[in-house]
C-alpha positions in Angstrom: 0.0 0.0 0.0 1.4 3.4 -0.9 1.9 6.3 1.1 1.8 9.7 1.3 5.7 9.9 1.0 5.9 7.4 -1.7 3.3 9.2 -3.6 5.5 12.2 -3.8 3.6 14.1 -0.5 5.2 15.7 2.2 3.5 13.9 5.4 4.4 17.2 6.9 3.0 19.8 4.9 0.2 17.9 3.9 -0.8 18.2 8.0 -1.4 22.4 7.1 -4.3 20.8 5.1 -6.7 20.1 8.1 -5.1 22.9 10.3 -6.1 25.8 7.6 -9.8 24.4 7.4 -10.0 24.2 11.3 -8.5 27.7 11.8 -9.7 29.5 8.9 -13.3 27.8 8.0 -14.7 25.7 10.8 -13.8 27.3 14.1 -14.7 30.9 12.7 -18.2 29.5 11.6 -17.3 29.7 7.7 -18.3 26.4 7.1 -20.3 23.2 8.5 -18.3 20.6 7.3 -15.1 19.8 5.0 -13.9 16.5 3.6 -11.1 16.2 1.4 -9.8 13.3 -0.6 -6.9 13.7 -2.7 -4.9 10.5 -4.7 -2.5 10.1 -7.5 -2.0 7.7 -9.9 -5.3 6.7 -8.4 -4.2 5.9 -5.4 -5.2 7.8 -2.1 -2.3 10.1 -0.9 -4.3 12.2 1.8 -7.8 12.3 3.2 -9.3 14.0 6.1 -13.2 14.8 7.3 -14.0 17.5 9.7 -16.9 19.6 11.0 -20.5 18.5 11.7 -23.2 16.5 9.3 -26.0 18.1 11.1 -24.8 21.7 13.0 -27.8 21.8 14.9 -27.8 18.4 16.4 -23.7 18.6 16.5 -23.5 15.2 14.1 -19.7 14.5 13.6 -19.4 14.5 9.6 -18.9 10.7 8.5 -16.2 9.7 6.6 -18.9 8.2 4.1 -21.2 11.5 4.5 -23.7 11.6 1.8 -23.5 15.5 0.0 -25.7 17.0 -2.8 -23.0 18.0 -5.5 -25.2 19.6 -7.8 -23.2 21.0 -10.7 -20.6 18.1 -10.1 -23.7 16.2 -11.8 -23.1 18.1 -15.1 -19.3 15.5 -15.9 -21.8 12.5 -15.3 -24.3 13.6 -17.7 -21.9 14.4 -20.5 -19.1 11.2 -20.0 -23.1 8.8 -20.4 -23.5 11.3 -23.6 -19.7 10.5 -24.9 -20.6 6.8 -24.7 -23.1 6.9 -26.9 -21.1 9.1 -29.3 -18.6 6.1 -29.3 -21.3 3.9 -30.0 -22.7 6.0 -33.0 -25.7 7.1 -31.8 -25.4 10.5 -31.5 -23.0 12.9 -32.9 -21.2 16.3 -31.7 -21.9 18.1 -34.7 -25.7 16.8 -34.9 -28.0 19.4 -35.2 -29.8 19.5 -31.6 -33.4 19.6 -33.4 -32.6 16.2 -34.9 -33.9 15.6 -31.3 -35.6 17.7 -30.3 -37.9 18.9 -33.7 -40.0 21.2 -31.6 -36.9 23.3 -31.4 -36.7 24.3 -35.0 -38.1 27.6 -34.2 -36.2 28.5 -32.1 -35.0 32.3 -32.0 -32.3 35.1 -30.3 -33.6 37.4 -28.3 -34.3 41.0 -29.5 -37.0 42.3 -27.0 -40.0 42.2 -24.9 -40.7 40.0 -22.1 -42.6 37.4 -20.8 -45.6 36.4 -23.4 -44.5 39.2 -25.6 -41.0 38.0 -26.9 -39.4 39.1 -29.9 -36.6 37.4 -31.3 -34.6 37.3 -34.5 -33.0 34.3 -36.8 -30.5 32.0 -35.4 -27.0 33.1 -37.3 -26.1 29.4 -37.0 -28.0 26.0 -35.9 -27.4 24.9 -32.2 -25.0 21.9 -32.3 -24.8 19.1 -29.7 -21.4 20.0 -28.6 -22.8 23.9 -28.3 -24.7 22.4 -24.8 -22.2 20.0 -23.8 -19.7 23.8 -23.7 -22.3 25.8 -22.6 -22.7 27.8 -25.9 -25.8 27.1 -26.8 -27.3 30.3 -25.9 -29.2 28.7 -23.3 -29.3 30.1 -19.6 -29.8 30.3 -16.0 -33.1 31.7 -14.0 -30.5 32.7 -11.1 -28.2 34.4 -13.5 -30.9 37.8 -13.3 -29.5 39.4 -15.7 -32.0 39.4 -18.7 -35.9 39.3 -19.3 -34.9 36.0 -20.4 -33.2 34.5 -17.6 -36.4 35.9 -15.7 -38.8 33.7 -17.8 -36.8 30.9 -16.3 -37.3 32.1 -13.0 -41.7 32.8 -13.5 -41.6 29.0 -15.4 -39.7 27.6 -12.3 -37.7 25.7 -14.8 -35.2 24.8 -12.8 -37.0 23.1 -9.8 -36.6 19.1 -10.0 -39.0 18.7 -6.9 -42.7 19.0 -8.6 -42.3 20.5 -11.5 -41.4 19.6 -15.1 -40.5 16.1 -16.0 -37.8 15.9 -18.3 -39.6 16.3 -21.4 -41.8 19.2 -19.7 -38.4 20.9 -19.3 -37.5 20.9 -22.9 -41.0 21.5 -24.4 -41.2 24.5 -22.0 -37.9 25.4 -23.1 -39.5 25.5 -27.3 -41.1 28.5 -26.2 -38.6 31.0 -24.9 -36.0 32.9 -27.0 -32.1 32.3 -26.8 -29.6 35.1 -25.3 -27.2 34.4 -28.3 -26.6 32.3 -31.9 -25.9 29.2 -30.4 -21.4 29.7 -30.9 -21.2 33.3 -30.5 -20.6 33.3 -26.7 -20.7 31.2 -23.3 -23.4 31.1 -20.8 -23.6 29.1 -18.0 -27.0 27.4 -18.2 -29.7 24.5 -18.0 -27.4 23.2 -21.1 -26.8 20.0 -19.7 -30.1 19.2 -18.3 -30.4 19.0 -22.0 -27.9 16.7 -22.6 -29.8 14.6 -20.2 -32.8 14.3 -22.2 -31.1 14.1 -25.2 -29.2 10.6 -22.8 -32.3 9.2 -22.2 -34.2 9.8 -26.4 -31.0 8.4 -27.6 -30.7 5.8 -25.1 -34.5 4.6 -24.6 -34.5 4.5 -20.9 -34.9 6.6 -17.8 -31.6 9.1 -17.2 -31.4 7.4 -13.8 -31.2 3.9 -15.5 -28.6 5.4 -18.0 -26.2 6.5 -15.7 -26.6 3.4 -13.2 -25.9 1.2 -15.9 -23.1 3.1 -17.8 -21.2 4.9 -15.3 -22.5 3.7 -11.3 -22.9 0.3 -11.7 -19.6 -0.3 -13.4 -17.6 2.1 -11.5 -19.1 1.1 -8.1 -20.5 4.6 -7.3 -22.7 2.7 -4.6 -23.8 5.9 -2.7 -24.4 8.3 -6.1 -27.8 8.7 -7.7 -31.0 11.2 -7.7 -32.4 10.8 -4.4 -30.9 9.7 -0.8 -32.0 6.1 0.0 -33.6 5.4 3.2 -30.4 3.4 4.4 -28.4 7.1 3.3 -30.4 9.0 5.3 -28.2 8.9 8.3 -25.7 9.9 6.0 -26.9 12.7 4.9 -25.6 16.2 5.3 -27.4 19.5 6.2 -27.2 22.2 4.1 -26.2 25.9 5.1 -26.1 29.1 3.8 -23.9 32.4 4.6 -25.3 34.8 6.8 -24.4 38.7 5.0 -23.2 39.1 8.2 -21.1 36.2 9.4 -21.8 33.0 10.4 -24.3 30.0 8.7 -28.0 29.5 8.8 -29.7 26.3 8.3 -31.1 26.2 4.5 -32.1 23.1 4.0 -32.0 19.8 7.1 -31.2 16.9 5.9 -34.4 15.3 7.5 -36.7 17.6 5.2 -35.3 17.7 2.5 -36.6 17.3 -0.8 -34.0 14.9 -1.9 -35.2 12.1 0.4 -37.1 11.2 -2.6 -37.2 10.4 -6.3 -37.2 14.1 -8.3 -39.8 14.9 -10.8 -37.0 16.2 -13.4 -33.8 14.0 -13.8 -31.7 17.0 -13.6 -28.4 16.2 -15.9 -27.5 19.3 -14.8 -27.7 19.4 -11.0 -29.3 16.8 -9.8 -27.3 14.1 -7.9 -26.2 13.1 -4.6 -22.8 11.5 -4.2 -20.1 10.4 -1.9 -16.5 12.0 -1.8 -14.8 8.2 -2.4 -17.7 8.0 -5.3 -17.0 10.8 -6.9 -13.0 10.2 -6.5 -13.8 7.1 -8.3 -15.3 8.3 -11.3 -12.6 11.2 -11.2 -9.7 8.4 -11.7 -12.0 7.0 -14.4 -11.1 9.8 -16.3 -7.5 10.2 -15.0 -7.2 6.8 -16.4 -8.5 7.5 -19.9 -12.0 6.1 -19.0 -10.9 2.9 -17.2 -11.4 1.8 -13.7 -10.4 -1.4 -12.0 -11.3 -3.0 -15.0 -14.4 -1.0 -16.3 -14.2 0.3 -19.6 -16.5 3.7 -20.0 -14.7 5.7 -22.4 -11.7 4.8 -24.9 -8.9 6.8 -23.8 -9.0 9.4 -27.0 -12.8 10.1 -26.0 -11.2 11.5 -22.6 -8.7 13.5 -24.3 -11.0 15.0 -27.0 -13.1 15.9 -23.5 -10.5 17.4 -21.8 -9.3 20.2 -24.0 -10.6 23.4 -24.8 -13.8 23.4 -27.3 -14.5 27.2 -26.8 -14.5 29.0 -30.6 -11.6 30.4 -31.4 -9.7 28.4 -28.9 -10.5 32.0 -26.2 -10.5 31.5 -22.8 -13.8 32.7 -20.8 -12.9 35.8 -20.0 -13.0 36.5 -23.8 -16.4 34.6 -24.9 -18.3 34.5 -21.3 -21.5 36.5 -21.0 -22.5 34.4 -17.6 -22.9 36.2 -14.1 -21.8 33.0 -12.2 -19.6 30.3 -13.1 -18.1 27.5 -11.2 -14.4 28.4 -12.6 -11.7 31.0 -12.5 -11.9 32.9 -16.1 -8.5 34.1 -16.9 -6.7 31.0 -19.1 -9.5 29.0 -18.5 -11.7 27.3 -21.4 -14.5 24.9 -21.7 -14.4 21.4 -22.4 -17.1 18.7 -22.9 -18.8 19.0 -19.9 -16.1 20.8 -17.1 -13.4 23.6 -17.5 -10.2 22.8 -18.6 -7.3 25.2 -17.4 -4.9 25.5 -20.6 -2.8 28.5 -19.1 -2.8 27.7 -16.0 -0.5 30.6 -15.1 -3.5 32.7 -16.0 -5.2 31.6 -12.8 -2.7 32.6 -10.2 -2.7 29.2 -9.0 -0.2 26.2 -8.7 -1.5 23.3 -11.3 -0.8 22.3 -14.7 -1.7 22.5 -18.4 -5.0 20.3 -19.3 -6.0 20.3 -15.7 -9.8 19.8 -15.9 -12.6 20.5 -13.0 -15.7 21.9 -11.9 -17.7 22.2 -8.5 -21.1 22.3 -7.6 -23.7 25.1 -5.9 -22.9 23.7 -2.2 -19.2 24.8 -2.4 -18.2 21.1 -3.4 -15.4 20.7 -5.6 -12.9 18.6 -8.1 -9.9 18.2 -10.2 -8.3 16.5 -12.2 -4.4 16.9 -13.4 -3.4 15.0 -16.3 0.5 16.0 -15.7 0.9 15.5 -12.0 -1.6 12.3 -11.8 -3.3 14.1 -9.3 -7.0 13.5 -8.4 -9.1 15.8 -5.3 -12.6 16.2 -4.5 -13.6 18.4 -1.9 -16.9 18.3 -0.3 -18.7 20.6 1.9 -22.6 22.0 1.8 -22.6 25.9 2.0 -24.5 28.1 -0.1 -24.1 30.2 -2.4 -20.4 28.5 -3.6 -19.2 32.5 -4.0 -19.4 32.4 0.0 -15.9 31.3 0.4 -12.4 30.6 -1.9 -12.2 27.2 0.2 -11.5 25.2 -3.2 -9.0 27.8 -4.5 -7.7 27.3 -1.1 -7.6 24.0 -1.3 -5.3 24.2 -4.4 -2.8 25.9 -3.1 -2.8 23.7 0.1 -2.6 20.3 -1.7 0.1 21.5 -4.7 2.5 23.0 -1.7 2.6 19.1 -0.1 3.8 17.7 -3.6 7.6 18.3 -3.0 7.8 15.3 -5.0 6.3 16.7 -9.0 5.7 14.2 -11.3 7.1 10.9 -9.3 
């Protein structure tokens, strides 16, 4: 069994790890909970789990805590998409209306609002890859920036719990304009939830079904899917959200919550609930090139034709982004198919390499993945909004200072 030292950590430094997250986010208040896991080669290097599951009822956080990861769903999604690309049964450069027709008339925004939009030709047709890098023109209702983004918010498009069903969510979707010609710019959006239903035409089955058969099953996710199981429920984490002022308030117990059962919309997008040694799992999947103790999910040229920049032009996001949230740092940063991918990673004024790819989630969770170094980390935690805190940039810098030992 390797260690920390033989893995190219210092045992030492990598000690600062758990002492920054005490001193600087749990004892102050800053956070609930923190749980790090960080391997390379694909073998675990450093792990620790801190804080409460349940602040209120003082739960110690289990080292097998359940955590809704939200926008870490959005890598699932598209890696169930990519297999059936490799299959043939889908391609990148497919028009999307090939699957969904009722989206032919689709338009850009010009003006009005709600019920009175008016909207001009698309410049170019929206391509499958547009939603897989968040260019289709699509967007977010918490993004509030435009009178489309607020039709999102009036449809409550985005709610899984009781709202649309999958194809609710792309019918309702056939009625409202686009911010852009799908190419012309990036938006963080509802893209992927998308690519889910597009998963499940192209498939025949249930998204749920999809990803437990493709990616779960084989990768032995045991503890990831839609909903927490009743034998996860003493698992699962409480979710907090920053006070303006300082401190956390309960936003959402882990008794009530919604996501004790099945959702109404399979969110592709945002949906799941995971496990930090799940989601480290399917992270050295794709360190691997798509293989895992044997499972085969992806050839390895798939994972490298996911992994690089797919933005137009080959700009970074502070060039082509029109979004007000996004779960990366902009400057040298692109989009891949379905995370970020860091191709000057000088840019971000932080320690990691070329082709490093990641992503996070709303609940400040986190991951990456570097290519160079072999290194694998996922970071979980459940405060809200993720802007509260720069624990993952933090945690960055913290795990890259205790490898005195590059590329070993």
């Amino acid at each position: 069994m390797s260690t920390a030292t033989s893995l190219g950590f210092s045992p030492e430094r990598l000690q600062r790890i758990e002492r920054f997250l005490q001193e600087r986010y749990l004892e102050p208040g800053r956070l609930p909970c923190a749980q790090l896991l960080v391997a390379r080669r694909g073998e675990l290097a450093y792990q620790t789990s801190l804080g409460k599951l349940d602040l209120e009822r003082e739960t110690p956080l289990p080292s097998d805590a359940v955590f809704r990861i939200y926008s870490m769903t959005k890598p699932v999604t598209s890696v169930a998409l990519m297999s059936l690309v490799e299959e043939g049964r889908i391609a990148l450069n497919d028009p999307v209306t090939r699957y969904i027709p009722a989206w032919e008339k689709l338009g850009v925004y010009a003006s009005g609002q709600t019920g009175n939009f008016h909207t001009t030709p698309l410049a170019a047709p929206m391509q499958v890859v547009d939603l897989l890098r968040h260019t289709a023109g699509l967007t977010y209702g918490f993004q509030e920036q435009t009178p489309v983004d607020a039709a999102y918010r009036q449809l409550k498009l985005e709610h899984m719990f009781g709202g649309y069903d999958l194809e609710g969510f792309v019918d309702a979707l056939a009625e409202l304009p686009l911010e852009f010609t799908p190419g012309e710019a990036w938006n963080y959006s509802v893209a992927t939830d998308v690519v889910g239903y597009l998963v499940q035409t192209v498939a025949g089955k249930p998204l749920d079904e999809v990803l437990r058969e493709r990616i779960f099953e084989p990768l032995k996710m045991v503890d990831t899917g839609f909903f927490v199981r009743e034998d996860q429920r003493p698992r699962f984490a409480s979710c907090y959200q920053a006070k303006a002022g300082g401190g956390l308030e309960l936003q959402e117990p882990a008794d009530r919550s919604p996501f004790l059962s099945p959702p109404t919309l399979l969110s592709g997008g945002g949906g799941l609930v995971s496990t930090a040694a799940d989601y480290l799992r399917f992270c050295n999947m794709l360190l691997r090139g798509g293989e895992l103790d044997g499972a085969r999910i992806l050839s390895p040229s798939t994972v490298r034709l996911m992994r690089v920049n797919h933005l137009p032009g080959g700009r970074d996001l502070t060039e082509l982004s029109r979004s007000l949230f996004s779960e990366s740092t902009n400057a040298g940063v692109g989009f891949g198919l379905g995370f970020a991918v860091a191709f000057e990673p000088h840019r971000t004024l932080l320690p990691s390499s070329a082709g490093e790819f990641y992503w996070g989630g709303m609940a400040s969770t986190g991951f990456w993945i570097d290519p160079v170094e072999q290194v694998t980390a996922v970071f979980m935690t459940q405060l809200m909004p993720s802007s509260s805190t720069q624990v993952r940039r933090d945690m960055r810098t913290l795990v890259y200072q205790a490898l005195t030992d590059p590329q070993a």
